[in-house]
C-alpha positions in Angstrom: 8.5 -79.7 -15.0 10.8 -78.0 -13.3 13.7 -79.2 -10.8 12.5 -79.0 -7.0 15.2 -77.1 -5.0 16.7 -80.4 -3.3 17.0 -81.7 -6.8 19.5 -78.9 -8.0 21.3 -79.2 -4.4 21.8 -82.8 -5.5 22.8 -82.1 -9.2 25.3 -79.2 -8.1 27.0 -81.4 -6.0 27.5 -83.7 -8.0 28.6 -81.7 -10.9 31.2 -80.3 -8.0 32.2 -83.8 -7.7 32.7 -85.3 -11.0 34.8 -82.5 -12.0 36.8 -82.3 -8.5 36.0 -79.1 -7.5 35.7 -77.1 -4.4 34.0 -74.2 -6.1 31.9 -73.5 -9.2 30.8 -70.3 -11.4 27.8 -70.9 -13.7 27.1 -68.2 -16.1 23.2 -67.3 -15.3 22.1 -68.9 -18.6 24.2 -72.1 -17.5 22.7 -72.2 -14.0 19.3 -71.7 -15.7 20.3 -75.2 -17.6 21.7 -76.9 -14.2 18.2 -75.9 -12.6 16.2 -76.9 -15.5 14.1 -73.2 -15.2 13.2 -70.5 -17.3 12.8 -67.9 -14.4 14.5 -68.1 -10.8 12.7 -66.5 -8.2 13.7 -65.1 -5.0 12.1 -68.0 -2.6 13.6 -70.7 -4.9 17.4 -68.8 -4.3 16.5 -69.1 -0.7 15.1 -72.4 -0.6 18.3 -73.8 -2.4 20.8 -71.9 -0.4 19.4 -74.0 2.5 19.6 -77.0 0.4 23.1 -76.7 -0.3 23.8 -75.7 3.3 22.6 -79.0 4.2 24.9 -80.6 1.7 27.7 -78.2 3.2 27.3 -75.6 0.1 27.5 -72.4 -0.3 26.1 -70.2 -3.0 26.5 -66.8 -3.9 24.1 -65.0 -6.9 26.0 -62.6 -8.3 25.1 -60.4 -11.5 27.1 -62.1 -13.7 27.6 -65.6 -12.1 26.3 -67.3 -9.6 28.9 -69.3 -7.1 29.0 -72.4 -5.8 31.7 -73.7 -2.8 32.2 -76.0 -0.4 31.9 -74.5 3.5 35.6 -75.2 4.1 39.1 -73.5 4.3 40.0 -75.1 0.7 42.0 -71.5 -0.5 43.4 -70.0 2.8 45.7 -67.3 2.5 47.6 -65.9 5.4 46.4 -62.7 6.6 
């Protein structure tokens, strides 16, 4: 069966964690593992983005990858 939304949150971070990491790319067939799905609908992207929120996440679904950081200035550049 596969992973409820909160689950991924959970596994994400602590994928971020273990590897010391203030941001993550999956590959779409990666995040597909990390998920434990075969398909990825809209509601579920939604659903997590809120779960990761909560964890202080951000995600980003791009066409190639899909992103993963921490909601803080870890990378600031002047401007």
């Amino acid at each position: 069966m596969a992973m409820r939304h909160g689950e991924v949150a959970d596994n994400i971070q602590e994928i971020m964690r273990k590897n010391g990491v203030d941001v993550v790319t999956f590959t779409w067939p990666d995040f597909y593992k990390v998920s434990d799905r075969e398909r990825i609908k809209v509601e579920f992207q939604t659903d997590l983005a809120l779960s990761l929120k909560a964890l202080g996440l951000l995600i980003c679904y791009g066409a190639v990858v899909v992103l993963v950081a921490k909601d803080f200035g870890f990378a600031r550049v002047k401007v």
